[in-house]
ZAMARGU-4260 file (C-alpha; in steps of 0.2 Angstrom, whole numbers, plus 5000, padded with zeros to 4 digits):
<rodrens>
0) 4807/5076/5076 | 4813/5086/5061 | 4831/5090/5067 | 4834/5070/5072 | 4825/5065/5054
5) 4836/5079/5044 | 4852/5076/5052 | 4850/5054/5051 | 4849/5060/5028 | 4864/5071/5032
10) 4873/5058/5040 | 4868/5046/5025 | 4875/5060/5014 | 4892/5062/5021 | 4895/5042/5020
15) 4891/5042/5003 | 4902/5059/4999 | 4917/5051/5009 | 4913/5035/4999 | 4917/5044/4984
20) 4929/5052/4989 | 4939/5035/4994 | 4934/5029/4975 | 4943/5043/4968 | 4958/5038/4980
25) 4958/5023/4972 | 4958/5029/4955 | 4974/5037/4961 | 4981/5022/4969 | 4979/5014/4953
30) 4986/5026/4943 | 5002/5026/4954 | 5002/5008/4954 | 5004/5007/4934 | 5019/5022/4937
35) 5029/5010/4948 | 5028/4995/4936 | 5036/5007/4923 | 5047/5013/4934 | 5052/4996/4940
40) 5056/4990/4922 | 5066/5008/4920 | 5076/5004/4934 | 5082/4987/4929 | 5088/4991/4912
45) 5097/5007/4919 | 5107/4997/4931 | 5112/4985/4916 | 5115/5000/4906 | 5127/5008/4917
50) 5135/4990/4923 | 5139/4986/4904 | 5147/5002/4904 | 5134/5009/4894 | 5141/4997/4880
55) 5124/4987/4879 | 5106/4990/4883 | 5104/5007/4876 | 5089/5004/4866 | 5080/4993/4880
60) 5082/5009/4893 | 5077/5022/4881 | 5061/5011/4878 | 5059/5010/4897 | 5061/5027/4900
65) 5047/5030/4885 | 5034/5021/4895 | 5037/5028/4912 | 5035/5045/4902 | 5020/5039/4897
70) 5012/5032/4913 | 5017/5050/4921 | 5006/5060/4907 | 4991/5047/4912 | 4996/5055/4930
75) 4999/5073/4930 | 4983/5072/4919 | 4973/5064/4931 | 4979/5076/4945 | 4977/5093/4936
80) 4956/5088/4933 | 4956/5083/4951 | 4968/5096/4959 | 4954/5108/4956 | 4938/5098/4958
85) 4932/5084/4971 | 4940/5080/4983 | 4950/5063/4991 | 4948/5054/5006 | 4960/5057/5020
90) 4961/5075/5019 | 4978/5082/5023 | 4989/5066/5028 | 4984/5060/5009 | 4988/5078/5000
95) 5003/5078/5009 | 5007/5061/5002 | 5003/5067/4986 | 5015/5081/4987 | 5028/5071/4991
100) 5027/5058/4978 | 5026/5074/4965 | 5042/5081/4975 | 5051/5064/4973 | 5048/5062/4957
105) 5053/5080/4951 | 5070/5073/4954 | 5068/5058/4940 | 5078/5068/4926 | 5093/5071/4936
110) 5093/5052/4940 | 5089/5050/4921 | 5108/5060/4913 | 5116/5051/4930 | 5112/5038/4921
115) 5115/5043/4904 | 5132/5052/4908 | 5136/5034/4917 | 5141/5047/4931 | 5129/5036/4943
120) 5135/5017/4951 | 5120/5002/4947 | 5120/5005/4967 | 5117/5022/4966 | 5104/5021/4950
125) 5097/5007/4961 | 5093/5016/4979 | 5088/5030/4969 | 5076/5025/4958 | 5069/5014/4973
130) 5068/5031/4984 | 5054/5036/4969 | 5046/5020/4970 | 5043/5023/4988 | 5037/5039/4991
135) 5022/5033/4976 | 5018/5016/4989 | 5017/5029/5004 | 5003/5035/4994 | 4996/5018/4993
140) 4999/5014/5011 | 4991/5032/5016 | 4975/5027/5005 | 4975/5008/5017 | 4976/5019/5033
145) 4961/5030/5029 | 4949/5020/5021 | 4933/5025/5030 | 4927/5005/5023 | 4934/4989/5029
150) 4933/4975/5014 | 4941/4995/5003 | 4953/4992/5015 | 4958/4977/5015 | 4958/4975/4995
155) 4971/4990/4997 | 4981/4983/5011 | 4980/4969/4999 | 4987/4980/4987 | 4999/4987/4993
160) 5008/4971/5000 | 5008/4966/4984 | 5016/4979/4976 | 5029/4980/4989 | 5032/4961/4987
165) 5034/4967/4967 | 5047/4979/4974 | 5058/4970/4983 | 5058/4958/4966 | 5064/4971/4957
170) 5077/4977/4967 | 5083/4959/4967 | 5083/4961/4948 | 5091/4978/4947 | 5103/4971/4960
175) 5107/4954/4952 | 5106/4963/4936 | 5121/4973/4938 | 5130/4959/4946 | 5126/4947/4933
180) 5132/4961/4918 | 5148/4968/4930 | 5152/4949/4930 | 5156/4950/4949 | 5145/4952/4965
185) 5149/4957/4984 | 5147/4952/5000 | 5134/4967/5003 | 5125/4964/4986 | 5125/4946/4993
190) 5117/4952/5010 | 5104/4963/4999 | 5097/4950/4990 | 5095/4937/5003 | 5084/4950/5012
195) 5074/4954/4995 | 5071/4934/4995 | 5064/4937/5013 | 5054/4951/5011 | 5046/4947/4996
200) 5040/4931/5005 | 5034/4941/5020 | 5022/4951/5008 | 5015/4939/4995 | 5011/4930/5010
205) 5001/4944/5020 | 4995/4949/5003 | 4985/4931/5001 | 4980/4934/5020 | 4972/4949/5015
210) 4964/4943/4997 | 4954/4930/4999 | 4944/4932/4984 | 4964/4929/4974 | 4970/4913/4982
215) 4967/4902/4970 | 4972/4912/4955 | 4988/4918/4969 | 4989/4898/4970 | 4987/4896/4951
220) 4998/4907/4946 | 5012/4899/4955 | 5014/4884/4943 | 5014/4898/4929 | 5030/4908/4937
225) 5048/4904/4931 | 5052/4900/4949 | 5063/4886/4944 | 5076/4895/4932 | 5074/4909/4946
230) 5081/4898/4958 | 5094/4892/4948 | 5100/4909/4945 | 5099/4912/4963 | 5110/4901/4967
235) 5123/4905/4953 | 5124/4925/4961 | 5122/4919/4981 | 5140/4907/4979 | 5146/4917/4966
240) 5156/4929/4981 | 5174/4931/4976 | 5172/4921/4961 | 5167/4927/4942 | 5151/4928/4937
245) 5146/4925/4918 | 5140/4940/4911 | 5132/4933/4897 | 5118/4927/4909 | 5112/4945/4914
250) 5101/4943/4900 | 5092/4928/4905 | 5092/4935/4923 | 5083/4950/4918 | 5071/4940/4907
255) 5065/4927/4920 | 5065/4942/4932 | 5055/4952/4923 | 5043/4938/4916 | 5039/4937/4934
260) 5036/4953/4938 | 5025/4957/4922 | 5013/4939/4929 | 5011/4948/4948 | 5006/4967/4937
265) 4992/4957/4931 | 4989/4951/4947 | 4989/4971/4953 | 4977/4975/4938 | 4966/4961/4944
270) 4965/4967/4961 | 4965/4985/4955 | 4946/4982/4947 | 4942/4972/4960 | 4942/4987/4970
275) 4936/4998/4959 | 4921/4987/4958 | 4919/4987/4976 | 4919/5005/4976 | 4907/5006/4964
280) 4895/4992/4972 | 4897/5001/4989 | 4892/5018/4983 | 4878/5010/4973 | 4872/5001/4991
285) 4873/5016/5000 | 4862/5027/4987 | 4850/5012/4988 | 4848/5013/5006 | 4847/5032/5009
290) 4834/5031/4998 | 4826/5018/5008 | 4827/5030/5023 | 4823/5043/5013 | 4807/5037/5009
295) 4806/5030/5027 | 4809/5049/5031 | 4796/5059/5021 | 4783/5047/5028 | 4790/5055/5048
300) 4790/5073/5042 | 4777/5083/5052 | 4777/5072/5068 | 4777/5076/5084 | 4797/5080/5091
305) 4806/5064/5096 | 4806/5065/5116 | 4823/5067/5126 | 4820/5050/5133 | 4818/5042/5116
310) 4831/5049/5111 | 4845/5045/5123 | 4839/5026/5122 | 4843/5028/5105 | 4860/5032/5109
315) 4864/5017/5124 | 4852/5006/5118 | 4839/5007/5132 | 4821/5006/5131 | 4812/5017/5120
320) 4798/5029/5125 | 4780/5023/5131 | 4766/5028/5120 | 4760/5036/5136 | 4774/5050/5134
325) 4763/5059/5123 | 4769/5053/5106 | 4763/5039/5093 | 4774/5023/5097 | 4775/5019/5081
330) 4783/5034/5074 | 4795/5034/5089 | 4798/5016/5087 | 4803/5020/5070 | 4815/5031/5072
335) 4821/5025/5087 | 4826/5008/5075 | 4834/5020/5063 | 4846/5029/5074 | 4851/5011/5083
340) 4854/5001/5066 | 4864/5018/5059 | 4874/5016/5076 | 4877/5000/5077 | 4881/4999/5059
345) 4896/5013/5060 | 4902/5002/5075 | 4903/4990/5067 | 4914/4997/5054 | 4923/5006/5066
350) 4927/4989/5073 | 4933/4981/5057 | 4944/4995/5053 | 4951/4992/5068 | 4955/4974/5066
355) 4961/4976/5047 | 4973/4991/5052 | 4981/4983/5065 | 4992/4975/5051 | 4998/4993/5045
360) 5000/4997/5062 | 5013/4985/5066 | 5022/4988/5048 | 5025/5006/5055 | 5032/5002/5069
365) 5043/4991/5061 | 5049/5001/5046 | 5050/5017/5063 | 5062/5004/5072 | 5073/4999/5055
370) 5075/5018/5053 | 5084/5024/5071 | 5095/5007/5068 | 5099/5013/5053 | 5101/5030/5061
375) 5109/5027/5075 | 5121/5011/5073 | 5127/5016/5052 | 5118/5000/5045 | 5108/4997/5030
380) 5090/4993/5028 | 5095/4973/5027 | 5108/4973/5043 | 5095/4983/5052 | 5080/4970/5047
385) 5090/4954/5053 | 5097/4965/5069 | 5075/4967/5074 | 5073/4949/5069 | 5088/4941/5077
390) 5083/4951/5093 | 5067/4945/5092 | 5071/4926/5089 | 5083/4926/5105 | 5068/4935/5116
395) 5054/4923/5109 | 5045/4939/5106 | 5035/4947/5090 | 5046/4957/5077 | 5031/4971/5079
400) 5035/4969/5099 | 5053/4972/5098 | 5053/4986/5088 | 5041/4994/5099 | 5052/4992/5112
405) 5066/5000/5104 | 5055/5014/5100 | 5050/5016/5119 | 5070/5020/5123 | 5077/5026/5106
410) 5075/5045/5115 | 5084/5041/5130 | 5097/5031/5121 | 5104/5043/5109 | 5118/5033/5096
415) 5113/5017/5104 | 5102/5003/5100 | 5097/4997/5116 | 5099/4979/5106 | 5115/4966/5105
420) 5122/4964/5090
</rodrens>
Protein backbone atom coordinates (compact mmCIF):
# COMPACT_ATOMS: atom_id res chain seq x y z
CA UNK A 1 0.00 0.00 0.00
CA UNK A 2 2.70 2.28 0.73
CA UNK A 3 4.47 2.27 -2.76
CA UNK A 4 0.76 2.97 -4.59
CA UNK A 5 -0.01 5.84 -1.78
CA UNK A 6 3.79 7.44 -2.15
CA UNK A 7 3.83 7.30 -5.91
CA UNK A 8 -0.28 8.84 -6.23
CA UNK A 9 1.84 12.29 -3.94
CA UNK A 10 4.58 12.07 -6.35
CA UNK A 11 2.55 12.06 -9.18
CA UNK A 12 0.52 15.10 -7.62
CA UNK A 13 4.02 16.61 -7.29
CA UNK A 14 5.22 16.39 -10.66
CA UNK A 15 1.76 18.09 -11.95
CA UNK A 16 2.28 20.82 -9.78
CA UNK A 17 6.23 21.30 -10.58
CA UNK A 18 5.38 21.04 -14.51
CA UNK A 19 2.59 23.61 -13.67
CA UNK A 20 5.16 25.93 -12.58
CA UNK A 21 7.19 25.45 -14.82
CA UNK A 22 4.61 26.25 -17.84
CA UNK A 23 3.87 29.70 -15.37
CA UNK A 24 7.43 30.59 -15.89
CA UNK A 25 6.90 30.00 -19.70
CA UNK A 26 4.47 32.21 -19.69
CA UNK A 27 6.31 34.88 -17.92
CA UNK A 28 8.66 34.49 -20.86
CA UNK A 29 5.96 34.58 -23.36
CA UNK A 30 5.07 37.73 -22.08
CA UNK A 31 8.17 39.23 -21.86
CA UNK A 32 8.76 38.31 -25.70
CA UNK A 33 5.40 39.48 -26.49
CA UNK A 34 6.15 43.20 -25.06
CA UNK A 35 9.82 42.82 -27.42
CA UNK A 36 7.85 42.42 -30.53
CA UNK A 37 5.51 45.51 -30.03
CA UNK A 38 8.87 47.45 -29.78
CA UNK A 39 10.08 45.93 -32.38
CA UNK A 40 7.02 46.36 -34.53
CA UNK A 41 6.99 50.11 -33.92
CA UNK A 42 10.97 50.05 -34.65
CA UNK A 43 10.47 48.53 -37.81
CA UNK A 44 7.80 51.00 -39.14
CA UNK A 45 9.67 54.09 -38.57
CA UNK A 46 12.96 52.57 -40.08
CA UNK A 47 11.25 51.79 -43.28
CA UNK A 48 9.95 55.58 -43.30
CA UNK A 49 13.47 56.44 -42.37
CA UNK A 50 15.21 54.97 -45.11
CA UNK A 51 12.07 55.51 -47.82
CA UNK A 52 12.63 59.50 -47.02
CA UNK A 53 16.04 58.98 -47.67
CA UNK A 54 16.78 59.36 -44.24
CA UNK A 55 15.60 63.19 -44.82
CA UNK A 56 12.85 62.77 -42.21
CA UNK A 57 11.88 60.52 -39.34
CA UNK A 58 15.24 60.55 -37.62
CA UNK A 59 14.01 61.43 -34.25
CA UNK A 60 10.93 58.99 -34.21
CA UNK A 61 13.43 55.86 -35.00
CA UNK A 62 15.95 56.78 -32.70
CA UNK A 63 13.09 56.91 -29.97
CA UNK A 64 11.81 53.50 -31.32
CA UNK A 65 15.07 51.87 -31.28
CA UNK A 66 15.29 53.38 -27.27
CA UNK A 67 12.47 51.34 -26.42
CA UNK A 68 13.10 48.05 -28.17
CA UNK A 69 16.57 48.53 -26.10
CA UNK A 70 14.64 48.81 -23.21
CA UNK A 71 12.10 45.84 -23.67
CA UNK A 72 15.50 43.71 -24.35
CA UNK A 73 17.12 44.63 -20.84
CA UNK A 74 13.66 43.53 -19.30
CA UNK A 75 14.63 40.22 -21.33
CA UNK A 76 18.10 39.39 -20.97
CA UNK A 77 17.38 40.24 -17.37
CA UNK A 78 14.63 37.89 -16.97
CA UNK A 79 16.71 35.12 -18.78
CA UNK A 80 20.18 35.43 -16.78
CA UNK A 81 17.93 34.80 -13.10
CA UNK A 82 16.21 32.02 -14.91
CA UNK A 83 19.19 30.60 -17.04
CA UNK A 84 20.56 29.29 -13.79
CA UNK A 85 17.52 28.42 -11.62
CA UNK A 86 14.03 26.75 -12.38
CA UNK A 87 13.33 25.43 -15.07
CA UNK A 88 10.53 25.72 -18.15
CA UNK A 89 8.04 23.60 -19.62
CA UNK A 90 8.89 21.72 -22.66
CA UNK A 91 12.32 20.90 -22.06
CA UNK A 92 14.66 20.90 -25.07
CA UNK A 93 12.22 21.90 -28.07
CA UNK A 94 11.43 25.25 -25.89
CA UNK A 95 15.43 25.84 -24.96
CA UNK A 96 16.02 25.46 -28.29
CA UNK A 97 13.44 27.98 -29.15
CA UNK A 98 14.92 30.14 -26.88
CA UNK A 99 18.30 29.95 -28.36
CA UNK A 100 17.27 30.73 -31.51
CA UNK A 101 15.23 33.81 -30.74
CA UNK A 102 18.79 35.13 -28.76
CA UNK A 103 20.52 34.03 -32.00
CA UNK A 104 18.18 36.08 -34.15
CA UNK A 105 18.29 38.78 -32.35
CA UNK A 106 22.08 39.03 -31.89
CA UNK A 107 21.96 40.21 -35.53
CA UNK A 108 19.48 43.40 -34.60
CA UNK A 109 22.57 45.95 -34.67
CA UNK A 110 23.74 45.11 -37.97
CA UNK A 111 20.17 45.62 -39.17
CA UNK A 112 20.37 48.69 -37.07
CA UNK A 113 23.73 50.76 -39.11
CA UNK A 114 21.98 49.07 -42.41
CA UNK A 115 19.54 51.15 -41.53
CA UNK A 116 21.43 54.05 -40.38
CA UNK A 117 24.00 53.93 -43.40
CA UNK A 118 20.65 53.81 -45.57
CA UNK A 119 22.66 50.85 -47.02
CA UNK A 120 19.44 48.70 -46.57
CA UNK A 121 15.96 48.96 -49.06
CA UNK A 122 12.37 49.51 -46.81
CA UNK A 123 12.19 45.86 -48.23
CA UNK A 124 15.21 44.70 -46.99
CA UNK A 125 14.65 46.54 -43.35
CA UNK A 126 11.14 45.12 -43.71
CA UNK A 127 11.88 41.19 -44.18
CA UNK A 128 14.43 41.52 -41.88
CA UNK A 129 13.32 42.97 -38.89
CA UNK A 130 10.22 40.52 -39.65
CA UNK A 131 12.74 37.57 -39.63
CA UNK A 132 13.36 38.86 -35.65
CA UNK A 133 9.88 39.13 -34.94
CA UNK A 134 9.41 35.51 -36.06
CA UNK A 135 11.90 33.51 -34.35
CA UNK A 136 10.39 35.40 -30.77
CA UNK A 137 6.47 34.10 -32.01
CA UNK A 138 8.14 30.61 -32.52
CA UNK A 139 8.75 30.97 -28.97
CA UNK A 140 5.15 31.64 -28.37
CA UNK A 141 3.91 28.89 -30.67
CA UNK A 142 6.46 26.37 -28.90
CA UNK A 143 4.90 27.44 -25.32
CA UNK A 144 1.05 26.52 -27.12
CA UNK A 145 2.33 23.22 -28.22
CA UNK A 146 3.70 22.02 -24.94
CA UNK A 147 1.39 23.36 -22.52
CA UNK A 148 0.79 20.27 -20.18
CA UNK A 149 -3.05 22.32 -19.43
CA UNK A 150 -5.61 22.88 -21.86
CA UNK A 151 -7.68 26.36 -21.05
CA UNK A 152 -3.12 27.57 -20.55
CA UNK A 153 -3.33 26.44 -23.88
CA UNK A 154 -5.85 27.84 -25.32
CA UNK A 155 -5.35 31.41 -23.88
CA UNK A 156 -1.71 30.95 -25.52
CA UNK A 157 -2.87 29.61 -28.87
CA UNK A 158 -5.15 32.64 -28.22
CA UNK A 159 -2.02 34.60 -27.95
CA UNK A 160 -0.20 33.80 -30.32
CA UNK A 161 -3.00 34.31 -33.17
CA UNK A 162 -3.25 37.49 -31.97
CA UNK A 163 0.11 38.47 -32.11
CA UNK A 164 0.51 37.14 -35.53
CA UNK A 165 -2.62 38.95 -36.60
CA UNK A 166 -0.58 42.21 -35.03
CA UNK A 167 2.28 41.12 -37.25
CA UNK A 168 0.91 40.90 -40.31
CA UNK A 169 -0.50 44.70 -39.47
CA UNK A 170 2.53 45.87 -39.09
CA UNK A 171 4.20 44.58 -42.02
CA UNK A 172 1.27 46.20 -43.78
CA UNK A 173 2.31 49.42 -42.08
CA UNK A 174 5.99 48.96 -42.73
CA UNK A 175 5.03 48.04 -46.17
CA UNK A 176 2.55 50.93 -46.95
CA UNK A 177 4.72 53.06 -44.98
CA UNK A 178 7.44 52.99 -47.37
CA UNK A 179 5.32 53.19 -50.33
CA UNK A 180 3.28 55.96 -48.97
CA UNK A 181 6.86 58.18 -48.04
CA UNK A 182 8.68 56.64 -51.62
CA UNK A 183 5.40 58.18 -53.12
CA UNK A 184 5.02 55.03 -55.45
CA UNK A 185 4.20 51.38 -54.82
CA UNK A 186 4.56 48.09 -56.97
CA UNK A 187 2.89 45.42 -58.12
CA UNK A 188 4.65 42.95 -55.60
CA UNK A 189 4.14 45.49 -52.67
CA UNK A 190 0.48 45.57 -54.03
CA UNK A 191 0.39 41.56 -53.87
CA UNK A 192 1.99 41.85 -50.11
CA UNK A 193 -0.46 43.73 -48.71
CA UNK A 194 -3.55 42.23 -50.12
CA UNK A 195 -2.22 38.92 -48.26
CA UNK A 196 -1.43 41.01 -45.03
CA UNK A 197 -5.41 42.06 -45.27
CA UNK A 198 -6.00 38.13 -45.53
CA UNK A 199 -3.90 36.99 -42.95
CA UNK A 200 -4.66 39.23 -40.53
CA UNK A 201 -8.44 38.30 -40.85
CA UNK A 202 -7.60 34.58 -40.73
CA UNK A 203 -5.94 35.17 -37.17
CA UNK A 204 -8.06 37.76 -35.32
CA UNK A 205 -10.64 35.36 -36.36
CA UNK A 206 -9.13 32.05 -34.86
CA UNK A 207 -8.03 34.27 -32.12
CA UNK A 208 -11.88 35.07 -30.96
CA UNK A 209 -12.51 31.20 -31.65
CA UNK A 210 -10.00 30.62 -29.06
CA UNK A 211 -10.79 33.56 -26.39
CA UNK A 212 -14.03 33.34 -25.48
CA UNK A 213 -13.58 35.18 -22.18
CA UNK A 214 -12.46 38.41 -25.00
CA UNK A 215 -15.34 38.42 -27.38
CA UNK A 216 -17.12 41.22 -26.35
CA UNK A 217 -14.25 43.42 -25.56
CA UNK A 218 -12.69 41.85 -29.15
CA UNK A 219 -16.38 42.94 -30.47
CA UNK A 220 -16.19 46.25 -28.46
CA UNK A 221 -13.01 47.29 -29.46
CA UNK A 222 -14.06 47.23 -33.13
CA UNK A 223 -16.11 50.29 -33.02
CA UNK A 224 -12.90 51.95 -31.19
CA UNK A 225 -10.49 51.00 -34.28
CA UNK A 226 -9.67 53.55 -37.00
CA UNK A 227 -10.81 51.08 -39.48
CA UNK A 228 -12.64 53.50 -41.50
CA UNK A 229 -9.62 55.90 -42.40
CA UNK A 230 -7.64 52.53 -42.53
CA UNK A 231 -9.81 51.55 -45.34
CA UNK A 232 -9.55 54.75 -47.04
CA UNK A 233 -6.00 54.58 -47.20
CA UNK A 234 -6.12 51.12 -48.39
CA UNK A 235 -7.56 51.98 -51.15
CA UNK A 236 -5.43 54.96 -51.95
CA UNK A 237 -2.05 52.25 -51.95
CA UNK A 238 -4.16 49.06 -53.64
CA UNK A 239 -5.10 51.41 -57.13
CA UNK A 240 -2.20 53.59 -56.62
CA UNK A 241 0.01 50.83 -59.15
CA UNK A 242 1.69 52.93 -61.84
CA UNK A 243 0.44 56.06 -60.57
CA UNK A 244 1.99 58.67 -57.71
CA UNK A 245 1.30 58.38 -54.50
CA UNK A 246 1.21 61.46 -52.19
CA UNK A 247 3.84 61.38 -49.85
CA UNK A 248 2.51 63.55 -47.49
CA UNK A 249 -0.02 60.89 -46.30
CA UNK A 250 2.88 58.50 -44.95
CA UNK A 251 2.32 60.32 -41.87
CA UNK A 252 -1.27 59.82 -41.47
CA UNK A 253 -0.72 56.10 -42.64
CA UNK A 254 1.56 55.31 -40.00
CA UNK A 255 -0.55 57.03 -37.46
CA UNK A 256 -3.91 55.21 -38.12
CA UNK A 257 -1.71 52.09 -38.45
CA UNK A 258 -0.09 52.46 -35.40
CA UNK A 259 -3.10 53.73 -33.42
CA UNK A 260 -4.41 50.27 -34.35
CA UNK A 261 -1.83 48.44 -33.40
CA UNK A 262 -1.24 50.16 -29.87
CA UNK A 263 -5.49 49.22 -29.08
CA UNK A 264 -4.80 45.26 -30.13
CA UNK A 265 -1.11 45.39 -27.50
CA UNK A 266 -3.71 46.22 -24.94
CA UNK A 267 -5.60 43.47 -26.07
CA UNK A 268 -2.32 41.22 -25.80
CA UNK A 269 -1.58 42.77 -22.18
CA UNK A 270 -5.27 41.80 -21.34
CA UNK A 271 -4.88 38.43 -22.29
CA UNK A 272 -1.38 38.33 -20.99
CA UNK A 273 -2.82 38.61 -17.19
CA UNK A 274 -5.42 36.56 -17.96
CA UNK A 275 -3.18 33.94 -18.28
CA UNK A 276 -1.07 34.66 -15.74
CA UNK A 277 -3.96 34.43 -13.52
CA UNK A 278 -4.83 31.16 -14.80
CA UNK A 279 -1.62 29.98 -14.09
CA UNK A 280 -1.78 31.18 -10.79
CA UNK A 281 -5.35 29.79 -10.11
CA UNK A 282 -4.24 26.47 -11.37
CA UNK A 283 -1.34 26.05 -9.26
CA UNK A 284 -3.27 27.31 -6.31
CA UNK A 285 -6.03 24.40 -7.28
CA UNK A 286 -3.69 21.88 -7.53
CA UNK A 287 -1.72 22.55 -4.02
CA UNK A 288 -5.33 22.47 -2.70
CA UNK A 289 -6.00 19.21 -3.89
CA UNK A 290 -2.67 17.40 -2.97
CA UNK A 291 -3.37 18.49 0.21
CA UNK A 292 -6.68 17.03 0.05
CA UNK A 293 -5.04 13.69 -0.83
CA UNK A 294 -2.53 14.31 1.27
CA UNK A 295 -4.63 14.16 4.16
CA UNK A 296 -6.55 11.36 2.51
CA UNK A 297 -2.96 9.79 2.37
CA UNK A 298 -1.66 9.85 5.89
CA UNK A 299 -5.00 8.59 7.06
CA UNK A 300 -3.91 5.04 4.54
CA UNK A 301 -0.35 4.85 5.84
CA UNK A 302 0.19 1.59 7.75
CA UNK A 303 -2.52 -0.50 5.74
CA UNK A 304 -2.43 -3.57 4.65
CA UNK A 305 -0.67 -3.60 0.71
CA UNK A 306 -3.15 -2.91 -2.15
CA UNK A 307 -3.82 -6.55 -3.76
CA UNK A 308 -2.84 -7.12 -7.54
CA UNK A 309 -6.33 -7.44 -8.41
CA UNK A 310 -7.24 -4.09 -6.74
CA UNK A 311 -4.81 -2.73 -8.42
CA UNK A 312 -5.25 -3.67 -12.16
CA UNK A 313 -9.04 -2.76 -11.70
CA UNK A 314 -7.81 0.55 -10.88
CA UNK A 315 -6.11 0.75 -14.09
CA UNK A 316 -9.07 -0.71 -16.74
CA UNK A 317 -11.66 0.28 -14.60
CA UNK A 318 -12.97 -3.10 -13.33
CA UNK A 319 -14.23 -4.21 -10.29
CA UNK A 320 -12.47 -3.67 -7.18
CA UNK A 321 -11.44 -6.22 -4.68
CA UNK A 322 -13.88 -8.24 -2.33
CA UNK A 323 -13.49 -7.63 1.33
CA UNK A 324 -13.06 -11.36 1.25
CA UNK A 325 -9.56 -10.87 -0.42
CA UNK A 326 -8.15 -10.29 2.95
CA UNK A 327 -8.17 -6.58 3.11
CA UNK A 328 -10.59 -3.80 4.57
CA UNK A 329 -12.88 -2.70 1.57
CA UNK A 330 -12.99 0.47 2.71
CA UNK A 331 -9.28 1.36 2.54
CA UNK A 332 -9.17 -0.58 -0.81
CA UNK A 333 -12.12 1.24 -1.93
CA UNK A 334 -10.51 4.33 -1.13
CA UNK A 335 -7.66 4.11 -3.00
CA UNK A 336 -9.11 2.25 -5.68
CA UNK A 337 -11.33 5.77 -6.20
CA UNK A 338 -8.03 7.81 -6.02
CA UNK A 339 -6.17 6.05 -8.63
CA UNK A 340 -9.38 6.00 -11.11
CA UNK A 341 -10.26 9.97 -10.62
CA UNK A 342 -6.26 10.67 -11.01
CA UNK A 343 -6.77 8.49 -14.28
CA UNK A 344 -9.48 9.67 -15.66
CA UNK A 345 -8.62 13.22 -14.80
CA UNK A 346 -5.06 13.20 -16.97
CA UNK A 347 -7.33 11.60 -19.70
CA UNK A 348 -9.27 13.97 -19.66
CA UNK A 349 -6.65 16.56 -20.26
CA UNK A 350 -4.91 14.47 -22.57
CA UNK A 351 -8.08 14.52 -24.51
CA UNK A 352 -8.50 18.34 -24.57
CA UNK A 353 -5.00 18.86 -25.44
CA UNK A 354 -5.60 17.00 -28.13
CA UNK A 355 -8.57 18.76 -29.34
CA UNK A 356 -6.98 22.34 -28.82
CA UNK A 357 -3.65 21.45 -30.51
CA UNK A 358 -5.27 20.18 -33.56
CA UNK A 359 -5.27 23.89 -34.65
CA UNK A 360 -1.47 24.39 -34.26
CA UNK A 361 -1.26 21.15 -35.93
CA UNK A 362 -2.65 22.23 -39.11
CA UNK A 363 -0.86 25.79 -38.98
CA UNK A 364 2.42 23.57 -39.30
CA UNK A 365 1.49 21.80 -41.89
CA UNK A 366 0.50 24.88 -43.57
CA UNK A 367 3.41 27.22 -42.99
CA UNK A 368 5.76 23.30 -43.79
CA UNK A 369 3.84 23.45 -47.35
CA UNK A 370 4.23 27.58 -48.05
CA UNK A 371 8.05 26.81 -47.41
CA UNK A 372 8.94 23.80 -50.18
CA UNK A 373 6.59 26.21 -52.75
CA UNK A 374 8.70 28.66 -51.76
CA UNK A 375 11.59 26.34 -52.00
CA UNK A 376 11.04 24.60 -54.86
CA UNK A 377 8.93 26.99 -57.40
CA UNK A 378 11.04 30.71 -56.57
CA UNK A 379 7.90 32.33 -54.91
CA UNK A 380 7.35 34.43 -52.00
CA UNK A 381 5.46 33.83 -48.90
CA UNK A 382 2.17 35.54 -50.59
CA UNK A 383 2.41 33.80 -54.20
CA UNK A 384 3.00 30.57 -52.32
CA UNK A 385 -0.22 31.27 -49.90
CA UNK A 386 -2.77 31.91 -52.75
CA UNK A 387 -1.08 28.87 -54.90
CA UNK A 388 -2.25 26.30 -51.52
CA UNK A 389 -5.50 28.36 -51.44
CA UNK A 390 -6.35 28.49 -55.04
CA UNK A 391 -5.54 24.70 -55.19
CA UNK A 392 -7.52 24.07 -52.48
CA UNK A 393 -10.59 26.08 -53.88
CA UNK A 394 -10.52 24.17 -57.27
CA UNK A 395 -10.37 20.62 -55.31
CA UNK A 396 -13.14 21.59 -52.72
CA UNK A 397 -10.75 20.51 -50.14
CA UNK A 398 -9.34 22.00 -46.80
CA UNK A 399 -6.18 24.43 -47.15
CA UNK A 400 -4.74 22.08 -44.09
CA UNK A 401 -5.60 19.02 -46.41
CA UNK A 402 -3.86 20.35 -49.38
CA UNK A 403 -0.81 21.17 -47.93
CA UNK A 404 -0.57 17.84 -46.34
CA UNK A 405 -0.75 16.39 -49.51
CA UNK A 406 1.90 18.29 -51.14
CA UNK A 407 4.01 17.22 -48.10
CA UNK A 408 3.18 13.49 -48.73
CA UNK A 409 5.14 13.89 -52.60
CA UNK A 410 7.33 16.99 -51.94
CA UNK A 411 10.37 14.12 -51.62
CA UNK A 412 9.65 12.47 -54.65
CA UNK A 413 9.00 15.56 -56.64
CA UNK A 414 12.16 17.43 -56.25
CA UNK A 415 11.85 21.15 -57.91
CA UNK A 416 8.12 20.54 -58.50
CA UNK A 417 5.07 21.42 -56.77
CA UNK A 418 3.00 18.63 -57.59
CA UNK A 419 0.25 21.60 -57.89
CA UNK A 420 -1.03 23.78 -61.16
CA UNK A 421 -0.27 27.11 -61.15
Amino acid sequence: MNSVLNYLAAARRSEESELENLARTCDLVLAASELVHHLQQERGSSNLFLASDGRRFAELRAQRVAASDQAMLLLDAWLERRESQDGMSGGARFYTRVAIALQALAGLPEIRRGVAALTLTPAQASEQYSQLVAALLALVFEAADVAIDPAISRLLIALFHLMQGKESAGRERATGAAAFAAGRIGEAEVQAIEYLIEMQENSFRHFVAFCDELGAEWRALQSLLPLSSLERLRRKLLSGLGRPLDSALADEWYTCCSARMDELHRVENHLAGLLQGLCRQRIEQLQRDSADQQQRLSELRGSLPLPPQAAFAAGIGGPVAAAGDGIGPHLTQAVVDMLQSQSQRLQTLTDELATVRANLEERKLIERAKGILMATQGLDEAAAYRLLRQNAMNQNRRLADVAEALLGVAGLLPGQAGLER
